[in-house]
C-alpha positions in Angstrom: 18.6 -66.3 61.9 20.5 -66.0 58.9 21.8 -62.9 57.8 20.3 -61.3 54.5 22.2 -62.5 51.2 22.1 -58.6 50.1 23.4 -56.8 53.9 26.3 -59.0 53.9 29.7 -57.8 53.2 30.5 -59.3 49.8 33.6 -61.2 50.6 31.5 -63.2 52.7 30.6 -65.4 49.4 33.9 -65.2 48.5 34.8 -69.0 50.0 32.0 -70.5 47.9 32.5 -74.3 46.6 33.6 -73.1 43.2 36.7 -71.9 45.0 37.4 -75.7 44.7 37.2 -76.1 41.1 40.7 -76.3 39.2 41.7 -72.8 37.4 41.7 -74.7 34.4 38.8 -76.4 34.3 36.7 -73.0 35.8 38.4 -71.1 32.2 37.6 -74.0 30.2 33.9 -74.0 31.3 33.7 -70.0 30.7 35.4 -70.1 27.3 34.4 -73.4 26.0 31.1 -72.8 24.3 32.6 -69.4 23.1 35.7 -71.8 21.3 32.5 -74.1 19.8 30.8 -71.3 18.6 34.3 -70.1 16.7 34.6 -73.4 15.2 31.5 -74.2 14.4 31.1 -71.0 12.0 34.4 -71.6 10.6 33.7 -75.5 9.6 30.2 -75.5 9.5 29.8 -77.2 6.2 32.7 -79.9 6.9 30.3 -80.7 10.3 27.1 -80.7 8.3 28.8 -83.1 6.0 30.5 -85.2 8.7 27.2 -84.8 11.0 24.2 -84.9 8.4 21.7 -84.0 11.1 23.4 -80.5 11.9 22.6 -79.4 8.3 18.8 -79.0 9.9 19.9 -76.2 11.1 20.9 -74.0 8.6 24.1 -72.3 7.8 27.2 -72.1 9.9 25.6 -69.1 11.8 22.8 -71.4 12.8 24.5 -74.9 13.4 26.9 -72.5 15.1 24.3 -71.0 17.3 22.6 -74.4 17.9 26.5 -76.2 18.9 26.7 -72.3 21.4 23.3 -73.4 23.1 24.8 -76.9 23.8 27.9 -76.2 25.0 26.5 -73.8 27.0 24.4 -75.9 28.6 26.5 -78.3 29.6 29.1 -76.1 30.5 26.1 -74.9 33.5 25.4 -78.5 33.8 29.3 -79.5 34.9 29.5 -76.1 37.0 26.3 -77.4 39.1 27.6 -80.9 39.7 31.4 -79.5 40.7 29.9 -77.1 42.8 26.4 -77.3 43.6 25.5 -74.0 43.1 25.3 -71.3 39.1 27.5 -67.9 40.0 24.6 -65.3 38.8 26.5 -63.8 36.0 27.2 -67.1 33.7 23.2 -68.3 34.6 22.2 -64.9 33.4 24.2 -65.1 30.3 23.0 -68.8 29.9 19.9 -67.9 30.2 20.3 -65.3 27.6 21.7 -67.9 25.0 18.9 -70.4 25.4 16.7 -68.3 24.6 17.9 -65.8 21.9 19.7 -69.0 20.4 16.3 -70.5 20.4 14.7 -67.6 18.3 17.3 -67.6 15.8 17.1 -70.9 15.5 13.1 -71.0 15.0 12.8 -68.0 12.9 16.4 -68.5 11.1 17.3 -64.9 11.9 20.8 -64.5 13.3 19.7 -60.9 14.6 18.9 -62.3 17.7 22.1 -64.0 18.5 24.2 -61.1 17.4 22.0 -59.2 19.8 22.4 -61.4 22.8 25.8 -59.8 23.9 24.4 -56.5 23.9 21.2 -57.4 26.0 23.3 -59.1 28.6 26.2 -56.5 28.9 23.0 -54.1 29.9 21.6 -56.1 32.2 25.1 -56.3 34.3 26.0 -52.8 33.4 22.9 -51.1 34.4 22.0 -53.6 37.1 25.6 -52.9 38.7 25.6 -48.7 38.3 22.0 -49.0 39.8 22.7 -50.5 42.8 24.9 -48.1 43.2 22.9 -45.4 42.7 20.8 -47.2 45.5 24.1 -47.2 47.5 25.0 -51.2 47.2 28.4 -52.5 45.8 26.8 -55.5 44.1 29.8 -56.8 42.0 31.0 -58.6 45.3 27.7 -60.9 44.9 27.6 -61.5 41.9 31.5 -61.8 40.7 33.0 -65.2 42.0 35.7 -63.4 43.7 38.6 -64.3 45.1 40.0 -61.4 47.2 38.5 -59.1 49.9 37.9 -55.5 49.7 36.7 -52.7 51.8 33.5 -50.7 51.4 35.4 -47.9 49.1 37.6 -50.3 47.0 34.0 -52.3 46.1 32.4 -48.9 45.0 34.7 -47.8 42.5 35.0 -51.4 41.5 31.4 -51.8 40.8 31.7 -48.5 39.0 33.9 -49.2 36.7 32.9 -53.0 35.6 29.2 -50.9 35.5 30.5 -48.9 32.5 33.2 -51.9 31.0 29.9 -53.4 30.3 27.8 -51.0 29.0 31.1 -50.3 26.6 30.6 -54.0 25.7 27.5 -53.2 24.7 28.3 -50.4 22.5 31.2 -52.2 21.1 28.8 -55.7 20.2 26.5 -53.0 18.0 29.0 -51.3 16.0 30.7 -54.6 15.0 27.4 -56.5 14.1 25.9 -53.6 12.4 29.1 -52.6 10.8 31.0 -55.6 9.5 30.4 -59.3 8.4 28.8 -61.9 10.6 31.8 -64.0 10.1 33.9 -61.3 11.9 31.7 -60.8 14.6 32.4 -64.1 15.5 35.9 -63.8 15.8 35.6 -60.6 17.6 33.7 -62.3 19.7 36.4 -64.9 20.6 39.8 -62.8 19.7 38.6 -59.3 20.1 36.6 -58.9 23.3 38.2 -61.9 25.1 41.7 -60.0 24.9 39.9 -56.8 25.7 38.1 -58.2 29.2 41.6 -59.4 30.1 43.1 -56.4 29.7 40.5 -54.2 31.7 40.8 -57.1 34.1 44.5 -56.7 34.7 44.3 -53.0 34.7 42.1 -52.8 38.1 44.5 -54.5 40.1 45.9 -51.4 41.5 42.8 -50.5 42.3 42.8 -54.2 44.2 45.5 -54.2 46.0 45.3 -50.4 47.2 41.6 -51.2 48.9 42.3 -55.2 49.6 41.7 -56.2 53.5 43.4 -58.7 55.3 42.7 -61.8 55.7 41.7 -63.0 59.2 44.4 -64.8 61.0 41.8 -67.1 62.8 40.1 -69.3 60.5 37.4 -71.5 61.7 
């Protein structure tokens, strides 16, 4: 009988089929729709006057948000026929455009779309600092890892992308509330981007201090 996806040691799932896909083509996929939703703001009146149908939607926020949804979409579509199988944190967020883009689309309020970022930062932050507090490391099932770590090094891990994202969160708020929407685009793109990569980089002492070995037999 097959072991329970949740009792397994999370670098079990680490040698997944998206392990396959090209490093290039993986980043593209994950930043694409972000670089279409930049552009799109930025030009939307040169497209709606180059594409007469994408003035429908609205301003550049909307034709914007409409392009986001798209590119998003495929970007899940392309991920599913490389690998046959949606890593749980870009679904979620997918998920999350769909449908927020949807209802700023329908009811013309670009609220919900600024909001989206914020919803889905809590979801992961709260969703990884609970399962701790229920004594599971979930980031190794849900982040399409590539190294192995022991029990300790997945705990503080966990931890510390719990509260990254809740500081996401906090940080999406203050910049929608506080400045333009045409800023909060390009934060979106050239301000948290940059950040990510940074806190990334940061934690690799933290990596490389709890990392395992890999097994010398490989079947």
């Amino acid at each position: 009988m097959n072991q329970p996806l949740f009792e397994r040691d999370p670098s079990e799932t680490r040698n997944s089929g998206r392990d396959g896909v090209n490093p290039l083509l993986k980043l593209a996929l994950e930043l694409g729709p972000l670089l279409v939703f930049f552009f799109a703001n930025a030009r939307g009146e040169w497209l709606a006057g180059k594409f007469p149908v994408l003035a429908e939607f609205g301003g550049p926020i909307f034709i914007a948000t409409g392009l986001f949804m798209a590119a998003t979409a495929l970007a899940l579509a392309i991920s599913w026929v490389l690998t046959r199988t949606l890593p749980v944190m870009p679904l979620v967020s997918g998920v999350v455009v769909l449908v927020f883009g949807a209802l700023t689309l329908y009811l013309q309020d670009e609220l919900f779309i600024k909001m989206k970022p914020t919803i889905v930062n809590t979801l992961f932050g709260l969703t990884l600092l609970g399962g701790l507090a229920f004594g599971k490391s979930l980031l190794g099932y849900v982040f399409d890892s590539a190294f192995r770590l022991d029990a300790e090094g997945w705990r503080k891990l966990t931890l510390r992308w719990g509260v990254f994202f809740l500081f996401l969160a906090v940080v999406n708020e203050v910049v929608w509330r506080m400045f333009s929407t045409d800023f909060w685009v390009a934060f979106k793109v050239w301000g948290i981007m940059p950040i990510t990569i940074a806190f990334t980089m940061s934690q690799m002492p933290l990596i490389m201090r709890h990392s395992l070995e890999e097994p010398s037999d490989k079947k």
